[in-house]
C-alpha positions as CSV (number, residue, x, y, z in Angstrom):
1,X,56.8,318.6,111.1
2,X,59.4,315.8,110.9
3,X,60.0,312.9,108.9
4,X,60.3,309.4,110.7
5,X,61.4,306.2,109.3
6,X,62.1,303.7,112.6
7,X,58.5,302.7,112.5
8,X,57.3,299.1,110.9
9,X,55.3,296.6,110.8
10,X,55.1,293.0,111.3
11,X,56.2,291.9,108.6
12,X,59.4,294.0,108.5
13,X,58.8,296.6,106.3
14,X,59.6,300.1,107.2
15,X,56.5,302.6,106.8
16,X,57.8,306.0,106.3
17,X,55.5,308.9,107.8
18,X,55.3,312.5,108.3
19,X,55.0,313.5,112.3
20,X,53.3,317.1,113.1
21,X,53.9,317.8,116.8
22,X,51.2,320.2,118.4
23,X,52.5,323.9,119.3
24,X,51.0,323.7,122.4
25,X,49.6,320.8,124.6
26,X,50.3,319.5,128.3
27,X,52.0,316.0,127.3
28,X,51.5,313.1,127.3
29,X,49.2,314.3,123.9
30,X,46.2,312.2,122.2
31,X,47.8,310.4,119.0
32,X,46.4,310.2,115.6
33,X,47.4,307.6,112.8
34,X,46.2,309.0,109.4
35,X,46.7,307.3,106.1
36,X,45.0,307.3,102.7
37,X,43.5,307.9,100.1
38,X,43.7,304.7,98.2
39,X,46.5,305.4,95.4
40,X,47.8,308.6,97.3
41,X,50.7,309.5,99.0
42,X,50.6,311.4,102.5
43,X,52.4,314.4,100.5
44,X,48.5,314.7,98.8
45,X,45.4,314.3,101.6
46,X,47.0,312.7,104.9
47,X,49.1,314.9,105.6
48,X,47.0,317.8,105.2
49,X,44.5,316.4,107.7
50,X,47.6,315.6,109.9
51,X,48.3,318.7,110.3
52,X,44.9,320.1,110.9
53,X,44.7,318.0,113.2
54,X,48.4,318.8,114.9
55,X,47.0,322.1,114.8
56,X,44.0,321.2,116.9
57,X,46.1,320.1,119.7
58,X,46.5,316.3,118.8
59,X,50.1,314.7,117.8
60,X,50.1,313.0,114.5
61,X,51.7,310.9,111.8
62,X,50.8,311.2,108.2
63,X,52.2,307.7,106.6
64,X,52.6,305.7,103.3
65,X,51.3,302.3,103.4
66,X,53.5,299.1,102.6
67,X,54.5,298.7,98.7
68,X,54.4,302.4,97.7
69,X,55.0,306.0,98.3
70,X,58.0,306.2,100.5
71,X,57.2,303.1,102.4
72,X,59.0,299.8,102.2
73,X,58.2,296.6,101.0
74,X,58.9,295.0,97.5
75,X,57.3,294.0,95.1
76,X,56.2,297.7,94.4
77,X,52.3,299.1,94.0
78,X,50.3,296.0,95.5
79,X,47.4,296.1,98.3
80,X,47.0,293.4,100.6
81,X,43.9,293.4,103.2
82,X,45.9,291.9,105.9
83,X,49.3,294.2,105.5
84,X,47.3,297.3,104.7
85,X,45.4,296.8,107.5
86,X,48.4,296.0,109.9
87,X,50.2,299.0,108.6
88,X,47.5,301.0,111.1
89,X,48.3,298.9,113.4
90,X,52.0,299.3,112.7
91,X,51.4,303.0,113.3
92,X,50.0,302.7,116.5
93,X,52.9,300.5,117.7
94,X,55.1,303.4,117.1
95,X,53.1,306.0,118.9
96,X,51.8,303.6,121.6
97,X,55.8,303.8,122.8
98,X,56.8,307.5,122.0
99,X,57.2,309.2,125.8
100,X,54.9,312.6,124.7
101,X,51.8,309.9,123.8
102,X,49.3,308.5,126.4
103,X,49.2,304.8,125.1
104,X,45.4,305.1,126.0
105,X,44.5,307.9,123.7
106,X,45.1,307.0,120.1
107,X,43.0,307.2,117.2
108,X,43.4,306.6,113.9
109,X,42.1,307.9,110.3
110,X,41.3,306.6,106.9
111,X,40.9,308.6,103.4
112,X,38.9,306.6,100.6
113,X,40.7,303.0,100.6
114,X,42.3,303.3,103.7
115,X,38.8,304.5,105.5
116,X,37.9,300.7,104.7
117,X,41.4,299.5,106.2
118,X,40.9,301.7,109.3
119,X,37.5,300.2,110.3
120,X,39.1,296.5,109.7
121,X,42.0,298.0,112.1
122,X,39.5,299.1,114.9
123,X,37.9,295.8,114.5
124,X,41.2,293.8,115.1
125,X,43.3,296.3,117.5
126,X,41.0,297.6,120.8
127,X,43.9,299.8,121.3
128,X,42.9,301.7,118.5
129,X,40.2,304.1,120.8
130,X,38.7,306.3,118.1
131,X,38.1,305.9,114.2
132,X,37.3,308.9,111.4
133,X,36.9,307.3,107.8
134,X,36.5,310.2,105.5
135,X,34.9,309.4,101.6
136,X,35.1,305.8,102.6
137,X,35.8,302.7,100.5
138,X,35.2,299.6,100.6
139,X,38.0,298.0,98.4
140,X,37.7,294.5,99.1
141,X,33.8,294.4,98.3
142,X,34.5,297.1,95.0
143,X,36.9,294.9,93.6
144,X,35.4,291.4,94.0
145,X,31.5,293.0,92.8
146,X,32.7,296.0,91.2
147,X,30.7,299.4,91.2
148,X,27.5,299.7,92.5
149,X,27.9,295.3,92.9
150,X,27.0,295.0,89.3
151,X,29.7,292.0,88.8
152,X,28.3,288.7,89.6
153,X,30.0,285.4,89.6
154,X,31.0,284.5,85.7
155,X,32.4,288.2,86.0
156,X,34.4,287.7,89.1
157,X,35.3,284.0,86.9
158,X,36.8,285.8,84.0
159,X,38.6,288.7,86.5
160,X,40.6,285.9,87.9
161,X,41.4,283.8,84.8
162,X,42.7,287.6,83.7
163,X,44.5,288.5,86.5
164,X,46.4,284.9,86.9
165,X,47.1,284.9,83.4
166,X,48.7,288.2,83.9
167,X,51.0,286.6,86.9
168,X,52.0,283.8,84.4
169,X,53.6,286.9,82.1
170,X,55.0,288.7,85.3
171,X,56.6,285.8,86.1
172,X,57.8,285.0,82.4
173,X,59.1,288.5,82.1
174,X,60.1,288.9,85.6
175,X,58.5,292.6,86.2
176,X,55.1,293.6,87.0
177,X,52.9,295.5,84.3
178,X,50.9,298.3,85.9
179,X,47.3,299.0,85.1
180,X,47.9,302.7,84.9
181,X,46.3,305.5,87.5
182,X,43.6,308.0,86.7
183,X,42.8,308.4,82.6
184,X,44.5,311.1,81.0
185,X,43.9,312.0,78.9
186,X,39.7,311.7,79.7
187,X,37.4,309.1,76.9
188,X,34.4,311.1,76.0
189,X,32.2,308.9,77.6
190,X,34.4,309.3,81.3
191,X,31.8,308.7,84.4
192,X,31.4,311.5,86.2
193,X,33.5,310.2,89.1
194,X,36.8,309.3,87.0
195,X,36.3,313.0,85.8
196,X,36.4,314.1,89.5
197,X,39.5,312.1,90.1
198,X,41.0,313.5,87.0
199,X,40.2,317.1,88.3
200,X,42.6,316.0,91.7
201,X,45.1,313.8,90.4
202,X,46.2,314.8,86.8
203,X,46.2,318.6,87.5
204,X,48.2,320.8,90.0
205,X,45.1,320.8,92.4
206,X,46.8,317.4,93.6
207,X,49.4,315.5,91.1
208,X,52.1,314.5,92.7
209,X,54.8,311.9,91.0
210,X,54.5,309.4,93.5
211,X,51.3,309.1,93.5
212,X,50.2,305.9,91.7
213,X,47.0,307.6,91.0
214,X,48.7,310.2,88.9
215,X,51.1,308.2,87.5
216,X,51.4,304.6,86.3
217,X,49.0,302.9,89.0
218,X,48.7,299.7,91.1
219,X,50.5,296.7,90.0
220,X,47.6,294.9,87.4
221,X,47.9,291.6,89.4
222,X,47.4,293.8,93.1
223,X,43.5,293.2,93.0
224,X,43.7,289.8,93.6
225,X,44.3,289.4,97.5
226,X,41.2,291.4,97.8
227,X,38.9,289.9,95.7
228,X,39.2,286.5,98.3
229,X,38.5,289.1,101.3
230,X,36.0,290.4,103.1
231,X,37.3,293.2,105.0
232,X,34.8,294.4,106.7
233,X,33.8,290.7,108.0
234,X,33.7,291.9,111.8
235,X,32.7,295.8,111.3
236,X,29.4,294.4,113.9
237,X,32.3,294.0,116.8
238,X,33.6,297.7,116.7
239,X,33.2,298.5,120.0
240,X,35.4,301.7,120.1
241,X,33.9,305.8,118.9
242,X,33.7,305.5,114.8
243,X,32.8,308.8,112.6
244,X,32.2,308.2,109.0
245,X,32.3,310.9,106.8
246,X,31.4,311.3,103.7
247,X,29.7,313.7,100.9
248,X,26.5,312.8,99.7
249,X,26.5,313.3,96.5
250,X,29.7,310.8,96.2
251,X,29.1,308.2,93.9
252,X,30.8,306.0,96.7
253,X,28.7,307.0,99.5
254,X,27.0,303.6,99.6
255,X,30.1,301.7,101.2
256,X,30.0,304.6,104.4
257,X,25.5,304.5,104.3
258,X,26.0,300.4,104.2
259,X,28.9,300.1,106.6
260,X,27.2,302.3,108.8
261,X,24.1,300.2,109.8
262,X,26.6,297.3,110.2
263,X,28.0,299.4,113.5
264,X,26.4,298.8,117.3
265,X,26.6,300.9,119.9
266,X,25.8,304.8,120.4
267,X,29.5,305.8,119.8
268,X,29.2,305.6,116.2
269,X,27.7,308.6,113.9
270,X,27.8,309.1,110.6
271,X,28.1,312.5,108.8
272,X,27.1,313.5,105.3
273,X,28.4,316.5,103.5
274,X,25.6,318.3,101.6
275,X,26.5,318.7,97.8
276,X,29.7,317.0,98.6
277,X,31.8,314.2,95.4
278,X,34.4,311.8,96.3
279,X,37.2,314.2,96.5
280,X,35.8,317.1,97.7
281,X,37.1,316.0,101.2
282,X,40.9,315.3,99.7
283,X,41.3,319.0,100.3
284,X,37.9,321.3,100.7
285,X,39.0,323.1,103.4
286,X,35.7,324.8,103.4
287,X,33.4,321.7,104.0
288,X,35.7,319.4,105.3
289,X,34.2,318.9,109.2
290,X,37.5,319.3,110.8
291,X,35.4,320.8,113.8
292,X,33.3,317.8,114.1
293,X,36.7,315.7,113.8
294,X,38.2,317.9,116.5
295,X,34.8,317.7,118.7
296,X,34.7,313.6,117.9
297,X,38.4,312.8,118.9
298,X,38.0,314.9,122.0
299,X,35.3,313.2,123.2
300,X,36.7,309.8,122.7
301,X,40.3,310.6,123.3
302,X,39.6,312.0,126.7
C-alpha cells in the first residue's frame, strides 16, 4: 500500500488516495478506481475493497472525494453532482497514465453515494470499461424527493427557502454550519436504517474522525446542487459491463432495482444479497461477493 497525492481533477483540487499494488501480476495490470460510501473516508469501506481487490490481482486506488476526507478543495464537507462525478474521472486520469496500467482496462467502483456517482461517471467517460456499485444510492433523486419519494413539490418549496436562508447566515457569519452525521445518541423512535448506520459509524465497528458520518456531517447548505440534478439522466447510454450490488433487505435497494431496468445491453447484472441492510456490504466479509467482483472485472477487464 502507498499513499499518493499528485492526482487531481479538473478543477484543480488534489484527491488524495490510497494505492494497493498486486503481489503478483504480469504488468501492464487492470486498474480499479474505488471511492465511497457517501460520508465515508477510504480509511472505512474503499479501501477495504481496494485491497481485496489488489489481492485479487487488480491494481487499485482507494480515494477521498473533493471537499473532505484527505482530499482538497475548500469550502469543506459539500457534494456537487458534477465534481463528485469528475473525481472518478479524475481517478482514471491518474491511472490511465501510470506505466504498470493498460489504459484499456480500467474499472471503477462506488459504495452507497458514490455507487450513484460511478454510474453518472460510466455514463460520461467510455474509458471507464467496467462499473461495480455496491448498496447503491441515488443522492441526487433522495435529496430532491426524499426517502421512498415521499416529498412532493411544496416540500421540495420549503427545502430550498431553508437551505438559502441558511446561505444568507453562512455568508453573514462567514463559516458553514454543519447538519451533523449519524444520531448519537439514537431518538427512540430511530428508523431502522439510521440504527444500522449508528451500529457502523458511531461505534468501533467503523468510526473514524474524519468521517463526516461519524462526526459533525455535510455542510447544511451541501444538498442543494443536487436537489437541481438528475444524476442518473443518461444511465440508458451505459454501454460498458455494470454490476449492481446490493442486499435485499436494504431499505435503499430501490435506487439499484430502479436503476437497473434503466440499463440496456446483456453486460449489465444485478446481484442481491439475501438477508443483507445497507451496511452489511461496508465490511461483511462473509457476504460481500468479492468472487463475483473478481469473476465480473475479469470478464470485462480482459
Amino acid at each position: 500500500q502507498m499513499c499518493i497525492r499528485d492526482s487531481h481533477n479538473r478543477y484543480g483540487i488534489t484527491l488524495a488516495a490510497d494505492l494497493y499494488k498486486p503481489k503478483n501480476g504480469r504488468e501492464p495490470l487492470a486498474a480499479v478506481a474505488v471511492s465511497g460510501p457517501y460520508g465515508a473516508v477510504k480509511e472505512q469501506v474503499s479501501g477495504r475493497y481496494a485491497q481485496t481487490l489488489a489481492e485479487q490481482g487488480f491494481l487499485t486506488i482507494a480515494f477521498d472525494p473533493s471537499y473532505y476526507g484527505e482530499s482538497g478543495g475548500t469550502p469543506r464537507y459539500l457534494t456537487s453532482p458534477e465534481i463528485s462525478t469528475e473525481d472518478f474521472s479524475a481517478a482514471v486520469d491518474y491511472l490511465s497514465t501510470r506505466e504498470d496500467v493498460d489504459p484499456e482496462r480500467i474499472g471503477i467502483l462506488g459504495i452507497c453515494g458514490w455507487g450513484g456517482f460511478a454510474l453518472n461517471a460510466a455514463a460520461n467517460d467510455p474509458r471507464v470499461k467496467a462499473t461495480v456499485t455496491s448498496t447503491m444510492y441515488d443522492m441526487s433523486r433522495v435529496t430532491a424527493n426524499g426517502y421512498f419519494d415521499a416529498m412532493d413539490a411544496d416540500a421540495r418549496h420549503e427545502l430550498r427557502r431553508r437551505l438559502n436562508a441558511q446561505r444568507t447566515e453562512d455568508y453573514r457569519c462567514g463559516t458553514y454550519a454543519r447538519a451533523g452525521g449519524v444520531a448519537d445518541p439514537l431518538p427512540a423512535d430511530a428508523p431502522q436504517f439510521v440504527k444500522d448506520y449508528h451500529a457502523y459509524y458511531k461505534t468501533p465497528r467503523g468510526y473514524h474522525p474524519r468521517s463526516l458520518n461519524s462526526t459533525g456531517g455535510w455542510n447544511v447548505t451541501s444538498p442543494l446542487s443536487l436537489l437541481n440534478a438528475k444524476l442518473l439522466a443518461y444511465a440508458e447510454e451505459i454501454r460498458s459491463a455494470v454490476l449492481m450490488i446490493h442486499g435485499d433487505k436494504a431499505h435503499s435497494c430501490y435506487f439499484s432495482r430502479d436503476a437497473f431496468t434503466r440499463l440496456q445491453g446483456s453486460n449489465k447484472e444485478l446481484l442481491l444479497i439475501p438477508g443483507a441492510v445497507h451496511p452489511d456490504l461496508y465490511d461483511r466479509m462473509d457476504i460481500i461477493p468479492f468472487d463475483r467482483i473478481e469473476a465480473f472485472y475479469h470478464q470485462y477487464l480482459k
